[in-house]
Structure formats: structure tokens, C-alpha cells
N, C-alpha and C positions, 0 to 999 in steps of 0.2 A: 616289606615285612611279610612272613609266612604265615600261613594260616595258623599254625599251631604256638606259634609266637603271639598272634593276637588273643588265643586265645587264654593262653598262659598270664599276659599282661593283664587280660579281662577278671578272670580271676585272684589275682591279684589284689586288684583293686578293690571288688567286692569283698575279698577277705579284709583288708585295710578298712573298708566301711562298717564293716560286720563290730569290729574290735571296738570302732569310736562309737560305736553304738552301745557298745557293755558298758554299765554300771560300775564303776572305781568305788573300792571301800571308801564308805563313811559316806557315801552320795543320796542313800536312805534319806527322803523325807521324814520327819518324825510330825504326823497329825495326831495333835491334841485333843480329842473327842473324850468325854467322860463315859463310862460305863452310866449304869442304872440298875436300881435296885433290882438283883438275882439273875443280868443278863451282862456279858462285856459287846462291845457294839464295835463291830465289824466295818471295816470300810471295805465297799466292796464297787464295780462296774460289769454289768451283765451284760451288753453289749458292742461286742467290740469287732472287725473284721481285718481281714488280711487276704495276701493275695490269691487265697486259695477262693476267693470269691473277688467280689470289686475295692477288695483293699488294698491299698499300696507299700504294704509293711508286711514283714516275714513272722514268721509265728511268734518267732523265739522274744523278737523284739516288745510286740508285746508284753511279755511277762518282763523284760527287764525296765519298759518305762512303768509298768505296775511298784515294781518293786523301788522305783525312785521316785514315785510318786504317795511312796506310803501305805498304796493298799495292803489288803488281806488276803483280797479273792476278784478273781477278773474269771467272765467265760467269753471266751470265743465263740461267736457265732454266726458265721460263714455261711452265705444265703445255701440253701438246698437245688433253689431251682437257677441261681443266677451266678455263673462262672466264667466270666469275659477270659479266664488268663490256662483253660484249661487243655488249650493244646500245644502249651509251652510245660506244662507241668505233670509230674506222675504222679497217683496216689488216688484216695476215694474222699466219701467226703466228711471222712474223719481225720483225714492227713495234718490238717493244721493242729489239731489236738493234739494229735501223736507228737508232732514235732516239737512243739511246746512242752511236752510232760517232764523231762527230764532238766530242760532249765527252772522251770518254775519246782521243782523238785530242789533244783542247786539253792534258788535265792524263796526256799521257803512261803512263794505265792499258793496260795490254794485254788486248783484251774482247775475249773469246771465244764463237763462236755456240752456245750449246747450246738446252736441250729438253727437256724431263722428260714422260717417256711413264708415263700413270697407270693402273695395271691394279690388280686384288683380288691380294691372295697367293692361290699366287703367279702370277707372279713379284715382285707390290709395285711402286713405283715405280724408274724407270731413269732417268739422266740419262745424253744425249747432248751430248758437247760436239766439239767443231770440226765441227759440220756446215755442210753450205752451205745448206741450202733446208728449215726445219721443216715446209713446206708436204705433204712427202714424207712424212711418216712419222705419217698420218692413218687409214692402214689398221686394221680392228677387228680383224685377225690381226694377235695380238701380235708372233707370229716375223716375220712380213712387216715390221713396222716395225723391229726390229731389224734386220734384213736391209740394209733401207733406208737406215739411218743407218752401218752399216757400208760399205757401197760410197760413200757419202761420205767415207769416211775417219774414221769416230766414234771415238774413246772410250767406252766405255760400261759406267757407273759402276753398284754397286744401291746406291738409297740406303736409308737409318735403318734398317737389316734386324732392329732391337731394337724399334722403336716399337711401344707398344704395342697402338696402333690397327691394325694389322696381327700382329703377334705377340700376341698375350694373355700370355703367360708372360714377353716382354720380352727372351727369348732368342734369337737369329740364327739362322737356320738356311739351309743351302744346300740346295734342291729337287730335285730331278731336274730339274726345266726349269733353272736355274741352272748345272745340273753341265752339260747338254747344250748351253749357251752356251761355259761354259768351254771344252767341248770343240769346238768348232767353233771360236774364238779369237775369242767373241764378247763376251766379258762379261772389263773389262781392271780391272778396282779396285771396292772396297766401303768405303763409310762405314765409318770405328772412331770417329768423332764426326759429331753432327750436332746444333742449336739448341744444345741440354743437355745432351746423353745421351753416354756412352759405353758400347763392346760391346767388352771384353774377346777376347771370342771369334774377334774379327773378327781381328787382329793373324795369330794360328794360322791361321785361313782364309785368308787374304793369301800367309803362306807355305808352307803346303800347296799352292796352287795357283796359283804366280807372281804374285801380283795386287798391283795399288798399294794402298798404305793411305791412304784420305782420309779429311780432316777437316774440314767447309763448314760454313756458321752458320744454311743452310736461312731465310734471313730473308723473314720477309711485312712485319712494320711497319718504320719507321726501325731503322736499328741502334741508335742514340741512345738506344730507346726499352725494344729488346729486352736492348740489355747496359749495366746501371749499377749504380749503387752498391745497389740493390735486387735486381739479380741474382742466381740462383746462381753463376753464370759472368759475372763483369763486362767481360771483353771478349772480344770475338768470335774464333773458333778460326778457324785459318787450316791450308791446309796446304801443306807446306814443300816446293818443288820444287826439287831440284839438277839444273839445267840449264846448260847448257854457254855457253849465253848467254843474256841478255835478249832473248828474240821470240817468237813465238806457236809457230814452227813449232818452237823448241829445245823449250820449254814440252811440247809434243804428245811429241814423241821420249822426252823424260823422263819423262812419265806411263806409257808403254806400255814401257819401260824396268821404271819399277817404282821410279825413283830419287825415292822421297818422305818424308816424316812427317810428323806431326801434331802444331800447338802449340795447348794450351788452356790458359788460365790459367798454371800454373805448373808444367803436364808437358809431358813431350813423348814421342809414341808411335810406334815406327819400328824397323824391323830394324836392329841391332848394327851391321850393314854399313857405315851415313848417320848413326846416330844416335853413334856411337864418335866419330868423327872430328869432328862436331858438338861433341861435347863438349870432345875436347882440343884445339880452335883456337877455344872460349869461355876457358880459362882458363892462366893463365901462370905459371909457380911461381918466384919469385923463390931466388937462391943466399941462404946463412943468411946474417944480419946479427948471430947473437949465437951462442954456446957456451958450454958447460964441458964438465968432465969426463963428463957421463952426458948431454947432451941438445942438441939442435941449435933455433934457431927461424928462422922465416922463414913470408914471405908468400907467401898463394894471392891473386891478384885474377881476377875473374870479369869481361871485355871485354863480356858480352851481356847482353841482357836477361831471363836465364832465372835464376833462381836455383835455384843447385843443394843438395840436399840427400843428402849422402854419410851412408851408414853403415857399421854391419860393420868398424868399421877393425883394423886389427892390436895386436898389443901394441905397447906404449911408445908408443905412439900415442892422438890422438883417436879416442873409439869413434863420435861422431858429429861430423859439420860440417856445416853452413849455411854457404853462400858466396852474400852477395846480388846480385841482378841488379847489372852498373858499382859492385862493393864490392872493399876485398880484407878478408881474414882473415887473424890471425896464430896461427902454428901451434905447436907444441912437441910435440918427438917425441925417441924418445933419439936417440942420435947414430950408430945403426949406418944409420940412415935416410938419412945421405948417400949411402950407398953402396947403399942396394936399393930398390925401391921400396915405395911405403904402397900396400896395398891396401884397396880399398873398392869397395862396392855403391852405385850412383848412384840414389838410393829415387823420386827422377823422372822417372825415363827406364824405360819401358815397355817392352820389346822384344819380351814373348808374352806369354798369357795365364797370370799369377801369375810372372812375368818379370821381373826387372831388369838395371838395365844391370850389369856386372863392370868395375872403371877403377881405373887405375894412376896415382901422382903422384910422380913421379921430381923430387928436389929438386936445383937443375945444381949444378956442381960451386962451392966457392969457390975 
């Protein structure tokens, strides 16, 4: 066989992989997340790579597992300094964006320019997201490239501040370079999830120091590949923006805001503030359907796809409840419960480190 036949073949084939890789009508996940009062909440992943750096996925791809995984908004952010695949490939190192724009344009993703600037701790890796030009922030001064990406208007995230390839001990820590970002109004959010991992500690650092709490899936291989039924984590963590609308630019406003949390699996990790209000416009507590003399019942139904797990409850009450994702539950509590409300500890809703949420279920009247 000739060279030009192999190569014809080679081709081929990659186009045949290309196509089983596109999204078929009706393949949309549909995630049930409630809005909050004055904001709609955005499923979003800020960190994601391809092979324009050490990812093993094409730009486009990408945005099409975004779009069947239900998101809103994904950024690409393709290391600055670290490009294993760059002398098989043309382009700068805005290329992966570029190539993405117009699919995520077809399937309505909102894709956002970012940038992941790769240094030793510290200060660790940093993700830049809304910039206009990664070409800019090439400089071996670190501060310089922050700098840089800030007069663009950046965001700028630390990520996996627990990993252990950077941490040994697995613990987060904030540097004196980090603090002196902070304090210049450089450094706006830190990972509290990233692939796998969660950092506790991050939560408390977020609210000590104004910062968004994010939660990205850091992916190199297909998602397909990294989150399944072999996973620790079977599907990929998103995190949750309350934006004032669907666009890139409400998106930005909200992050430097501060207005976020984090969904993984079956928690969800976020200041009391977002995550309260989250909770009580997931579930709905119907007036009682039955009585006697000492006990009231009736139903909780859960609208999202979270399922919550309450504990701590009061007397004459359930000490614990499971409410599953689109379930209801039936309750039995005594009867003075019409009238006050059941308190309970929400055991999945994180709000700081060793933290949980505090939630009320007021039963309406009959």
C-alpha cells in the first residue's frame, strides 16, 4: 500500500471517529438544579485541556461532551508553558479556543478564553479565564504574567492547591506570593474540587479572603473515559454559577462576585449565602394528607437532581431523612409540627471546613 493511500485511509478514519464523537439530537443531558432568588445558576467547568497542551482530546470535542453533559459554559485552558504535542501541530496558543468557537457557537455552549500558567509552588498552577490573547502571558516573571492577564480583564483562579504533586502533605496552603495577589486584587477564586480530590480547607480560605469557590474536572482524557461507573467520582463536578443571566459577560460579573458552589457527585460545597436558598427552591413540602390525635404526615418532594440527606432532626420527628434526586418522601412527625418548624442539619451541603448546612422544613398550613 502507497503512501498516499495510507494516508487517505488515516484520514478516514479520523473523520469516522470525529462523527462518533458528535452529539445526536436529544443526547442533551437535562440537570436539574433550581435557580435562587434574583439569580438562574449556571452549570459551568473551568478547567479543561486538549491536545494543544497534555490533553488527549481535540478542541471541538470538548464542547460537544459539555453540551451532553448539560453544561452552560466550559473554558479551555491549555497550559501556557507546557506543550508535549507542539511540533505535530500549527497555531499559537490561542488555537484551541479558536477551534472550539464555532462549535460551541452550533451547540449554544458559552466558551470562555482561558489559560493555565504552570509554575513550581509556589505559587502552583493558575488559571486565566476571560482573557483576550494567551499569547501575552509567555513572560518567565511570574508576577508579569499575572499582571498581564489581569489588564485583560482575567479572572484568576489557583488551582488543586491539595495535589499532591505539588503539596506532599495534600494540605492547601496560602503562600505569601498568594497572600500578595490577594492583596493587590489579583488572585479572585481557588479550586475546593478538582479531577477527584476535595480540600476542605479551601471553603475557609474562600471566606476569609472574599474568593469564589470552584469546582472544575481538570480533564486530559475524554470525560467518557475519566468519569464512569469505575470511577471514584462517576460524573464530572461542575461549578454552579448564579448569574443574573445566561452570557459570558453575567458569567465574569458572578465569579468576581463570589456568587458560586460546587456540585460533585451527591454534595454540594458553597457558602450558606447560595447554597441555603439552593436548597429551599429544590424541595417542596406538601400540607398533611393524614392526622390523629399525636401526629401529623405529609410529603417532602425533592424538584433537583441532588439528593439530600438531612440529619439532627428534633423530637417527635425523623432523626434522619434521605430525600432522592426528582423523589418525594413521606414524613410522620407529631402534630405540634404544623405549627413550628422541623429542624435539621443538611449532611450534604458543606458550607466550611467540618461545616454543614443548618435547614428548616415548615409543613404549609391545611
Amino acid at each position: 500500500m502507497d503512501r498516499a493511500m495510507k494516508l487517505k485511509i488515516t484520514y478516514l478514519l479520523l473523520l469516522a471517529v470525529s462523527f462518533l464523537s458528535l452529539p445526536l439530537a436529544g443526547q442533551k443531558k437535562t440537570l436539574n438544579i433550581p435557580d435562587i432568588p434574583g439569580y438562574i445558576t449556571l452549570k459551568c467547568d473551568f478547567h479543561i485541556h486538549t491536545v494543544f497542551s497534555d490533553g488527549r482530546v481535540w478542541p471541538t470535542i470538548r464542547v460537544y461532551e459539555a453540551y451532553r453533559d448539560g453544561l452552560d459554559a466550559i473554558a479551555i485552558t491549555d497550559h501556557i508553558e507546557y506543550q508535549p504535542h507542539k511540533d505535530y501541530l500549527q497555531g499559537d496558543l490561542n488555537t484551541s479556543w479558536e477551534i472550539a468557537k464555532k462549535a460551541a457557537s452550533d451547540m449554544n455552549i458559552l466558551l470562555i478564553h482561558g489559560a493555565e500558567i504552570t509554575r513550581k509552588m509556589p505559587p502552583g498552577h493558575i488559571n486565566a479565564l476571560f482573557i483576550q490573547d494567551a499569547e501575552e502571558l509567555k513572560d518567565p516573571d511570574f508576577m508579569k504574567d499575572i499582571e498581564a492577564a489581569v489588564k485583560q480583564g482575567a479572572f484568576i483562579q489557583y488551582n488543586h492547591p491539595g495535589w499532591k504533586s505539588q503539596e506532599p502533605d495534600g494540605i492547601p496552603k496560602l503562600y505569601p506570593l498568594h497572600k500578595e495577589l490577594i492583596a493587590k486584587g489579583w488572585l479572585h477564586g481557588i479550586e475546593y474540587f478538582n479531577h477527584f480530590e476535595y480540600y476542605p480547607e479551601v471553603l475557609d480560605m474562600c471566606m476569609e479572603y472574599n474568593l469564589a469557590v470552584m469546582g472544575n474536572c481538570d480533564a486530559h482524557d475524554a470525560i467518557s473515559d475519566t468519569y464512569n461507573g469505575m470511577a471514584i467520582i462517576k460524573s464530572r463536578p461542575v461549578t454552579l454559577v448564579f448569574a443574573k443571566e445566561r452570557s459570558i459577560e453575567s458569567i465574569r460579573e458572578a465569579l468576581f462576585a463570589g456568587r458560586t458552589a460546587v456540585w460533585y457527585e451527591d454534595q454540594i460545597a458553597g457558602f450558606s449565602e447560595y447554597t441555603a436558598p439552593l436548597f429551599y427552591n429544590s424541595i417542596e413540602t406538601g400540607k398533611p394528607f393524614k392526622s390523629d390525635e399525636k401526629n401529623i404526615w405529609f410529603e417532602i418532594t425533592n424538584k433537583s437532581d441532588i439528593p439530600f440527606q438531612l440529619i439532627n432532626g428534633p423530637d417527635g420527628a425523623p432523626k434522619q431523612l434521605t430525600i432522592p434526586a426528582a423523589a418525594s418522601v413521606v414524613v410522620k412527625a407529631q402534630k405540634r409540627y404544623a405549627d413550628e418548624p422541623l429542624g435539621y442539619e443538611v449532611k450534604n451541603i458543606i458550607t466550611g471546613n467540618g461545616k454543614i448546612l443548618k435547614a428548616e422544613i415548615r409543613v404549609p398550613k391545611e
